[in-house]
C-alpha positions as CSV (number, residue, x, y, z in Angstrom):
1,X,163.2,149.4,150.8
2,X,162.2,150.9,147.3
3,X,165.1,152.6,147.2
4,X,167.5,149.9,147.9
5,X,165.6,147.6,145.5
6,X,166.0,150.2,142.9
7,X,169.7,150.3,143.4
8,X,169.9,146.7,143.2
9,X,168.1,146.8,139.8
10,X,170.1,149.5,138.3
11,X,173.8,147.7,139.6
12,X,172.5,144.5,137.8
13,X,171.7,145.9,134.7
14,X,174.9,148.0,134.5
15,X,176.4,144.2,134.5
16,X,173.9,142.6,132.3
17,X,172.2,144.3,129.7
18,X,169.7,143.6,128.2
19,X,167.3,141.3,130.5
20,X,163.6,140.8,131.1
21,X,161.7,141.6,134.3
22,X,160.6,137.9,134.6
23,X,163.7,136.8,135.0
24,X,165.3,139.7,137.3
25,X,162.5,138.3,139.5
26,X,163.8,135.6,140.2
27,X,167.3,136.7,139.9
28,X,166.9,138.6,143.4
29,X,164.4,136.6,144.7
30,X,161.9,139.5,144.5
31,X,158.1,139.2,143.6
32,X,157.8,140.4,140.2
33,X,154.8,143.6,140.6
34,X,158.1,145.0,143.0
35,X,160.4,144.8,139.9
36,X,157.5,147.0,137.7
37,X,157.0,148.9,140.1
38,X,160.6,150.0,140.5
39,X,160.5,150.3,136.7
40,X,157.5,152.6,136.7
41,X,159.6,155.1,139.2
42,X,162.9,155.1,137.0
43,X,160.7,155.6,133.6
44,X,159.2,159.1,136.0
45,X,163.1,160.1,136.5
46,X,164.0,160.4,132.7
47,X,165.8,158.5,130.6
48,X,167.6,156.5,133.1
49,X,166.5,153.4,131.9
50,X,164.9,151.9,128.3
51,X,161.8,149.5,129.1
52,X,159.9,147.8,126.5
53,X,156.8,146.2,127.3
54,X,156.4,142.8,126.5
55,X,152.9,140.6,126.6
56,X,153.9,136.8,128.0
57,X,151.6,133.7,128.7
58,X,152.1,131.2,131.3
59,X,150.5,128.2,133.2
60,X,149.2,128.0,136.3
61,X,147.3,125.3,138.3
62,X,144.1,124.8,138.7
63,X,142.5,123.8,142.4
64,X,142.1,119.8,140.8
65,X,145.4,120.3,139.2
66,X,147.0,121.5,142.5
67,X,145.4,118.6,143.8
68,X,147.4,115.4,141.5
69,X,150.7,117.5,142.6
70,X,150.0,116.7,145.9
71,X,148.6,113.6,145.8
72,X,148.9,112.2,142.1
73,X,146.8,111.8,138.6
74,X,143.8,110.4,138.6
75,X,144.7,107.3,136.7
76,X,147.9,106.6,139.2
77,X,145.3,106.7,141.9
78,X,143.0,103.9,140.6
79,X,146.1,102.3,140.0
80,X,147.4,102.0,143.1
81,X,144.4,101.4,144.7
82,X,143.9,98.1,142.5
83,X,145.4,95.1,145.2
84,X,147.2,91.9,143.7
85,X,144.3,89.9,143.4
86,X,142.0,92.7,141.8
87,X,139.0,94.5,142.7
88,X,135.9,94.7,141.5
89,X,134.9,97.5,139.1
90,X,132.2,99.4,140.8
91,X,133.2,98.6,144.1
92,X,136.9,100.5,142.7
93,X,134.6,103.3,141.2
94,X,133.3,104.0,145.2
95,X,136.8,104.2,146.3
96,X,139.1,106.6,144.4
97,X,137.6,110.3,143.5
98,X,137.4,111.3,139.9
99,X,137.1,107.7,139.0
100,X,135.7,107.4,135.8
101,X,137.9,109.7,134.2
102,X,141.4,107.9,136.3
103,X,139.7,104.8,135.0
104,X,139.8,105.9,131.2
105,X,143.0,107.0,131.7
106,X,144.9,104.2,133.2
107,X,142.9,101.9,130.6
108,X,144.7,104.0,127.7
109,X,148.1,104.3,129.5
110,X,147.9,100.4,129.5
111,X,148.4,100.4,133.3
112,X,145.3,98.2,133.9
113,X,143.1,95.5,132.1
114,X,139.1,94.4,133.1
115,X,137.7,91.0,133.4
116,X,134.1,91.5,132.0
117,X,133.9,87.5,132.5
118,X,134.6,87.7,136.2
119,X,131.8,86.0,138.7
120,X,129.8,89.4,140.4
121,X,130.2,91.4,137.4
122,X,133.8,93.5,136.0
123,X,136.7,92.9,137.7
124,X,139.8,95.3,137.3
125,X,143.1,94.1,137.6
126,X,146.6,95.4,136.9
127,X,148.2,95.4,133.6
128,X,152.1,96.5,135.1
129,X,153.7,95.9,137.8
130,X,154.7,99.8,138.3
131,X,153.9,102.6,137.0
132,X,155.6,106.7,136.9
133,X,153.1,109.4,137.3
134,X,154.2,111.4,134.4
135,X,151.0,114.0,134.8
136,X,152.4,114.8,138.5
137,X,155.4,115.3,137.8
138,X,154.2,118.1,134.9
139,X,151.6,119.5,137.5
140,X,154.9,119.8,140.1
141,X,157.0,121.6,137.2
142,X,154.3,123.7,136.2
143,X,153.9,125.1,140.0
144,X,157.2,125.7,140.3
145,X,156.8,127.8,137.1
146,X,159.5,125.2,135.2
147,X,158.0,124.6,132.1
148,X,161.3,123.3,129.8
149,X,160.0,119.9,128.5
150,X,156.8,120.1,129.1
151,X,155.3,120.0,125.2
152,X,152.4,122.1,123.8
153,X,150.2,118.9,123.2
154,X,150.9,118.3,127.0
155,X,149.7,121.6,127.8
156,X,147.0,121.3,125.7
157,X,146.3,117.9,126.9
158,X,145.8,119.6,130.7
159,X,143.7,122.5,130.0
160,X,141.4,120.3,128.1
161,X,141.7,118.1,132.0
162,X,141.0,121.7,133.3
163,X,144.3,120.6,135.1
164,X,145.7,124.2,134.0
165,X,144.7,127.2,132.7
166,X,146.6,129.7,130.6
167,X,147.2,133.4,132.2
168,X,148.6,136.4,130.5
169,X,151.2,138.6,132.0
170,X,153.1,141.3,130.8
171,X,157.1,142.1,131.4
172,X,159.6,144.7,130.6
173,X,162.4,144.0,128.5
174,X,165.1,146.7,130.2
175,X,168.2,148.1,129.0
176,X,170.3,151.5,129.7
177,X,169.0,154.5,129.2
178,X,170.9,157.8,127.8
179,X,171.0,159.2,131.4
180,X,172.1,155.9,133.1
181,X,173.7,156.1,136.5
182,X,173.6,153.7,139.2
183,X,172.5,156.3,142.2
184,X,169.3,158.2,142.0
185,X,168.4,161.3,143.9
186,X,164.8,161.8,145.2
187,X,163.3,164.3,142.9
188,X,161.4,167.3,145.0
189,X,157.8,167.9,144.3
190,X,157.4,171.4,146.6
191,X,159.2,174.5,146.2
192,X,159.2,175.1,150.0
193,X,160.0,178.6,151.8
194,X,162.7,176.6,153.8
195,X,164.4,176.0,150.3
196,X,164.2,179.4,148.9
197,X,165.3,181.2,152.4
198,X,168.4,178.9,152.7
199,X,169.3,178.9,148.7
200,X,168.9,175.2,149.0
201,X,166.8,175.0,146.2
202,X,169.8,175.5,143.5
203,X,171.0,171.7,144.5
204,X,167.8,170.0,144.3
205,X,166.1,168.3,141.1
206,X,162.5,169.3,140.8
207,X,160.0,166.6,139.4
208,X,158.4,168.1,136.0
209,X,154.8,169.6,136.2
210,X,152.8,167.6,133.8
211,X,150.1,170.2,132.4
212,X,148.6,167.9,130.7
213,X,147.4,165.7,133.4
214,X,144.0,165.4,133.9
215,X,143.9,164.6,137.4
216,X,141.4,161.9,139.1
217,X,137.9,163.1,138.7
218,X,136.0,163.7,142.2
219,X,134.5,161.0,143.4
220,X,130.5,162.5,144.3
221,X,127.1,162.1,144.1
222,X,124.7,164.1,141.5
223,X,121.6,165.7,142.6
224,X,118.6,164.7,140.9
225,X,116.5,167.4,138.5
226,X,113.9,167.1,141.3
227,X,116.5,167.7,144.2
228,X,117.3,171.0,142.1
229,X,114.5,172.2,141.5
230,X,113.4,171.5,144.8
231,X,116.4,173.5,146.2
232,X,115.3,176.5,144.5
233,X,111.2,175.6,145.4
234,X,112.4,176.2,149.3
235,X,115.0,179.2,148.5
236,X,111.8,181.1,146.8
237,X,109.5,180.4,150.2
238,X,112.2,181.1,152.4
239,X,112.9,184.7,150.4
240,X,109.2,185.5,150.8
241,X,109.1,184.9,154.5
242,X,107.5,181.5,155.0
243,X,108.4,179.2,157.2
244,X,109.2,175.1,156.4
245,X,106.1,173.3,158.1
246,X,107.5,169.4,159.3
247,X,106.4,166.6,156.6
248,X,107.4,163.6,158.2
249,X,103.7,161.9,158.5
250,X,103.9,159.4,155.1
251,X,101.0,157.4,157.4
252,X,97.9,160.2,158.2
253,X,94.9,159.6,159.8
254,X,91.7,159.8,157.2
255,X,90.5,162.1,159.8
256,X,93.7,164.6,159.5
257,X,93.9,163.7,155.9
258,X,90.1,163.8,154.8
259,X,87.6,165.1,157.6
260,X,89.3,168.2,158.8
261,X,89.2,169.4,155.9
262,X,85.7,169.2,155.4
263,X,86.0,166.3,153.0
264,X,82.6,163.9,153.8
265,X,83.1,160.5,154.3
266,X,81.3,159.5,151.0
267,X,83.9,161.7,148.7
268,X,84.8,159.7,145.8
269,X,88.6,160.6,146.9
270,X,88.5,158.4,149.7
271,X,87.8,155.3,147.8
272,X,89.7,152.7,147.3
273,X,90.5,153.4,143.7
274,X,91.8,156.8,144.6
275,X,93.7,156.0,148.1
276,X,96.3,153.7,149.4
277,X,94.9,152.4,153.0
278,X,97.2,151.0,154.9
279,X,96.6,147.5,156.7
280,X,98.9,147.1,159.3
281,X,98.2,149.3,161.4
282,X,95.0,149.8,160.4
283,X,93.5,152.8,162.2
284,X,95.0,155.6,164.4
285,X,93.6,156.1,167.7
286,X,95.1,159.5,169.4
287,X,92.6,162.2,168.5
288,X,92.1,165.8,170.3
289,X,88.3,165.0,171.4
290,X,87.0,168.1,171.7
291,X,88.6,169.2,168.6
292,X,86.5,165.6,167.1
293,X,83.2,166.5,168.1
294,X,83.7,169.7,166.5
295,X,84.4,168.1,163.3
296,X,82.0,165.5,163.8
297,X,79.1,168.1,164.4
298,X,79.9,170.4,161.3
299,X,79.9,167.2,158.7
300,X,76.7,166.1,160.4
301,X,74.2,168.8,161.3
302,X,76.4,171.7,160.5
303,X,77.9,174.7,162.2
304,X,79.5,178.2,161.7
305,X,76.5,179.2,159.2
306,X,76.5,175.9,157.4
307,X,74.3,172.9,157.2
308,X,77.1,170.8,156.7
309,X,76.5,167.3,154.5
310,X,73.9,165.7,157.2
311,X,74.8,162.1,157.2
312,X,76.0,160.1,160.0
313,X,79.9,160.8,160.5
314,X,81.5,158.0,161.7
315,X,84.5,157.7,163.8
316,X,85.4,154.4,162.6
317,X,85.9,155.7,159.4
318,X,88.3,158.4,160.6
319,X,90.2,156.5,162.4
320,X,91.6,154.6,158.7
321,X,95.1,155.2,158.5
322,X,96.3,155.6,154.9
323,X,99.3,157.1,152.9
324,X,98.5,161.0,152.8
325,X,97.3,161.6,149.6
326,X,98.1,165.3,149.8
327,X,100.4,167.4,152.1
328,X,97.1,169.8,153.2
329,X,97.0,166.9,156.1
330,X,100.0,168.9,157.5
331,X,98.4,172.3,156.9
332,X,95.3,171.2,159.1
333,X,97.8,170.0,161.1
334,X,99.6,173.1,161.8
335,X,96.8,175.5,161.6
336,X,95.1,173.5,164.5
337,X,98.3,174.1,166.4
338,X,98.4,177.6,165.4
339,X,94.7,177.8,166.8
340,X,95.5,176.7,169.8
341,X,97.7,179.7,170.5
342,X,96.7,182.3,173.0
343,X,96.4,184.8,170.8
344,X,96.2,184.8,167.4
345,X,99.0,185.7,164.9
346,X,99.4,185.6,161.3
347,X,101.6,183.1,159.6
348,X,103.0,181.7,156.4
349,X,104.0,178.5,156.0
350,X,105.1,175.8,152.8
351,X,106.1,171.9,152.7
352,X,107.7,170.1,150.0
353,X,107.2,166.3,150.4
354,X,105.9,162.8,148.9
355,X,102.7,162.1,149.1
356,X,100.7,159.1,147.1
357,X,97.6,158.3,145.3
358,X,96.2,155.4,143.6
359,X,96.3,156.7,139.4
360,X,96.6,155.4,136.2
361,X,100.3,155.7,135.6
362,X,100.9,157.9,132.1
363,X,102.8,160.5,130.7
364,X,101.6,163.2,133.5
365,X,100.8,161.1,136.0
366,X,102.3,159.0,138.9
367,X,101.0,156.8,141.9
368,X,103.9,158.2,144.2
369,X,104.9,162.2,143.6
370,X,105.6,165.7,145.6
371,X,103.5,168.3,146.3
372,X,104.7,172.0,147.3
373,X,102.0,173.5,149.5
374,X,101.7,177.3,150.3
375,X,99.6,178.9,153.2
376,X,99.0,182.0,154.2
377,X,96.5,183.2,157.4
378,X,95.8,186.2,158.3
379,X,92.6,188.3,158.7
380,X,90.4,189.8,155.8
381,X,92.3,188.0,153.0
382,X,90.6,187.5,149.8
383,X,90.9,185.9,146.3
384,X,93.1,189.0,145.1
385,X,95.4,188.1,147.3
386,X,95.7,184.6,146.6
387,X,96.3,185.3,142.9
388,X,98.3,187.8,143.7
389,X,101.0,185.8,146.5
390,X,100.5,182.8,143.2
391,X,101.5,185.0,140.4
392,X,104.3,186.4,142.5
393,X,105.6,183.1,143.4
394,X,105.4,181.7,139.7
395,X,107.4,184.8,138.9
396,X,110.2,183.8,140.7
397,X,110.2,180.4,139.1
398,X,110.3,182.1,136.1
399,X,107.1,180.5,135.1
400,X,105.0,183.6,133.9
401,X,102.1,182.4,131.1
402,X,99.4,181.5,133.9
403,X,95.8,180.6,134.0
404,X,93.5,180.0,136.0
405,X,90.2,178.2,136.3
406,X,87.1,177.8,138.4
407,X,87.2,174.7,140.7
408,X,85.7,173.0,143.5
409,X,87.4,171.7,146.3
410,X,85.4,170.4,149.6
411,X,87.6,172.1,152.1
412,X,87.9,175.7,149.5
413,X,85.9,178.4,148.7
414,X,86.5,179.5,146.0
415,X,88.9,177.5,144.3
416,X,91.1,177.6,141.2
417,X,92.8,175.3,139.4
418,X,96.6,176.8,138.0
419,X,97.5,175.9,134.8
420,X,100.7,176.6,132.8
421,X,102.0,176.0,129.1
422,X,104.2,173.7,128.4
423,X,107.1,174.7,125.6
424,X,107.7,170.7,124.9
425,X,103.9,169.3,124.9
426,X,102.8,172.2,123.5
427,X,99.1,172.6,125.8
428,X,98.4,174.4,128.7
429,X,99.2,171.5,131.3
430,X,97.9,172.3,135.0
431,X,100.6,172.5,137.5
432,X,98.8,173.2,141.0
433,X,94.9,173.9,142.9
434,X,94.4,176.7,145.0
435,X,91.5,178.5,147.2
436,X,90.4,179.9,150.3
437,X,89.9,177.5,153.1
438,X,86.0,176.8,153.9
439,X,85.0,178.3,158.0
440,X,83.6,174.9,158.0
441,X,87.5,174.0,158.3
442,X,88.9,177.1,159.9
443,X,86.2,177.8,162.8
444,X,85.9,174.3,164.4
445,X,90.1,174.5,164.7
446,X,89.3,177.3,167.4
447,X,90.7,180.4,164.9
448,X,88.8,183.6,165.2
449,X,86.0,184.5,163.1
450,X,88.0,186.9,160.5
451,X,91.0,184.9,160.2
452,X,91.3,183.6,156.5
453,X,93.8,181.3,155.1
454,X,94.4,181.2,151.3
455,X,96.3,178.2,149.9
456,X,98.2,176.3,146.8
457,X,99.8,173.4,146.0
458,X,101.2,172.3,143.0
459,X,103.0,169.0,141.9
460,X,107.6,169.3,142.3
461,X,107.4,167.1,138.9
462,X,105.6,169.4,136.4
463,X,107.4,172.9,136.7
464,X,110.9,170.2,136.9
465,X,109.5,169.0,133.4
466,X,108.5,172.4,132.0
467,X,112.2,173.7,133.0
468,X,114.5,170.5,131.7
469,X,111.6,169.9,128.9
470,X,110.7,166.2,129.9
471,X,108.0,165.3,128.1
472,X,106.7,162.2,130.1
473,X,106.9,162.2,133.6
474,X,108.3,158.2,133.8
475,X,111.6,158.9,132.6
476,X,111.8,161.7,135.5
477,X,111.1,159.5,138.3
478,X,110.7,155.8,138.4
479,X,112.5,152.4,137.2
480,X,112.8,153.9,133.6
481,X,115.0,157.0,134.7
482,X,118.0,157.6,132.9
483,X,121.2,157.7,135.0
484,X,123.0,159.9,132.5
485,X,120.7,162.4,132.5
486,X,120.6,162.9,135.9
487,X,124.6,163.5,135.5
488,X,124.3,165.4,132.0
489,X,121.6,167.8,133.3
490,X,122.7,171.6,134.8
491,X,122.2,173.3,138.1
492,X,118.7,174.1,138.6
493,X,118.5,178.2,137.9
494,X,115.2,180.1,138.1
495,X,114.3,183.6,136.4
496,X,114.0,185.4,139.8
């Protein structure tokens, strides 16, 4: 069909030269994009044809202007619906739609005359005994895109009605190129093996390589400095034998979140101010019992060589559900599992997930952020080893100026807190907390006495703001990110 159209363009303007798109249109009774697109193929061929561009302006209806071609102006309408005798102005007003300005109209057309004197108020009667519905008649023209008489104050006159509205179009003026001929052959786009083993190619015209071309950019996604750096979080663990522990608890029980850990019930942490608790559903109710008393006996009177906190642990309290405020709920999680083994063996295991807390948003800290967690268990482990498995892993982050500080954390002893400087803020800025889980924890879980586990976690945002050098943590995550950096910004490689 393209190709015949083509033809039929190229015999015409072999005949009549030169002529403008617009009106080959309608010449063969073709919708005009055909016609440019039919140019736009001949311009790729060469010089078969001349085409300059021309920018046009036409009328088109409106919906209200498609509507007084149909069924006539405004003012005709409260013409003819005036009868012999008259009517009465507001009860005319009720009757024909778009009154007031068909009224205005027909009163300055001179079609119809008002009775102000009239018993019950106005009365409008006709001024002539016909009338001709010159505004129709333009609307009709217009449609049928035949503007010849129509004047520019008319025009003007009907956008101002909103009867029509002006729309821009553009057209090619066409004439004979320095190559015209009126048949075209398909140009060939592939060199194909059929071609060269028959010699066919030496009768065929290639299409032109265009170098140049850019080509249409890929539509895809970008990853996030956080996804990259996250990537290479996981690659590290994997290399050094851990194995990914599941993360997909965003709701934890306070007792899986707080008390198994050896957190008492009257921590500070597990206040309001520091906790999102959730509401509906408020509290979990599937516990291991056994595995409950345990934990209820240590916090209470103690166990294992400890005196424990000796207050009354209550169950009700344990039962809270809230948003996890640290991925160590999974850790107690799996070493209980682990516990419950058989016999013991030692294992390794990281998470990288969300976890939440109720903080003062600033420039290094969020209500809503990751957490990488590390564990290893195995027997006779000590603090040398921990620093030892941190230092190592920092290393192949390519983090290396470390420190770290005494700490205390209810469910580790001891503890240390990691810190690390940071090139843009210029401070030591502390990136993770580490230690050796308490027996208090380990022991009730059912692991053998001997059995250590040594842990860290550390924040995904921090080290992703030491390595891009992001100074304030909001435009990394949040409603104040930065699109374009998330495009601008590299592939996430470490100093292994």
């Amino acid at each position: 069909m393209a190709d015949e159209l083509a033809a039929s363009v190229l015999k015409y303007l072999s005949e009549n030269e030169p002529i403008d798109t617009q009106d080959l249109a309608k010449v063969l009774n073709v919708d005009h994009q055909k016609i440019v697109g039919v140019v736009k193929s001949l311009q790729s061929l060469g010089e078969i044809i001349n085409a300059e561009q021309r920018l046009n302006k036409s009328y088109e209806l409106t919906e209200e202007g498609k509507q007084v071609a149909e069924k006539g102006s405004h003012e005709a309408l409260i013409f003819h619906a005036i009868p012999d005798g008259g009517i009465p102005q507001a009860e005319l007003m009720k009757t024909v739609p778009n009154a007031k300005i068909g009224f205005s109209k027909a009163m300055q057309a001179g079609w119809v005359q008002m009775d102000k004197k009239s018993e019950g108020g106005p009365k409008v009667f006709k001024k002539v005994d016909k009338i001709e519905d010159s505004v129709q008649d333009c609307m009709r023209r217009i449609q049928d895109l035949n503007l010849d008489g129509i004047t520019d104050n008319q025009k003007n006159e009907y956008k101002k009605r909103k009867l029509v509205q002006e729309v821009k179009f553009a057209s090619y003026l066409l004439s004979k190129g320095a190559d015209f001929k009126l048949s075209i052959a398909k140009q060939e786009v592939d060199l194909t093996p059929e071609m060269i083993s028959k010699g066919s190619w030496k009768d065929k015209t290639f299409k032109e390589y265009n170098f140049n071309a850019l080509g249409v950019m890929p539509h895809c996604g970008h990853l996030h400095p956080l996804m990259k750096v996250r990537a290479e979080y996981r690659q590290i663990f994997l290399e050094m034998g851990f194995t990914e522990m599941p993360t997909n608890n965003f709701i934890e029980s306070s007792f899986w979140n707080f008390d198994v850990l050896f957190q008492p019930q009257q921590h500070p942490a597990r206040d309001a101010h520091d906790t999102f608790f959730i509401s509906d559903p408020a509290s979990a109710h599937t516990f291991p019992m056994d595995y409950l008393e345990r934990v209820k006996k240590v916090h209470s009177v103690g166990g294992y060589g400890s005196q424990g906190y000796k207050y009354d642990w209550s169950i009700d309290e344990a039962k809270k559900n809230i948003l996890r405020t640290h991925t160590t709920a999974v850790t107690s999680r799996m070493l209980y599992k682990v516990a419950q083994q058989p016999e013991f063996k030692p294992v390794k295991y990281f998470s990288i997930d969300r976890v939440f807390r109720n903080e003062n948003l600033d420039n290094t800290h969020l209500a809503e952020f990751h957490q990488i967690e590390g564990v290893v268990a195995d027997y006779g482990l000590t603090l040398g080893d921990l620093i030892g498995v941190i230092n190592e892993f920092f290393k192949k982050l390519g983090i290396t100026k470390l420190r770290f500080k005494p700490a205390y954390n209810p469910y580790t002893e001891p503890s240390m807190e990691v810190f690390s400087y940071h090139e843009g803020l210029k401070k030591w800025v502390e990136i993770g907390n580490s230690g050796i889980f308490r027996p208090e924890m380990l022991l009730p879980m059912g692991l053998p006495e001997g059995v250590n586990a040594i842990a860290w976690g550390l924040s995904l945002e921090r080290p992703t703001m030491i390595k891009y050098k992001i100074d304030n943590i909001r435009e990394l995550i949040g409603s104040k990110v930065n699109l374009q950096m998330v495009y601008d910004n590299p592939v996430c490689r470490l100093d292994k």
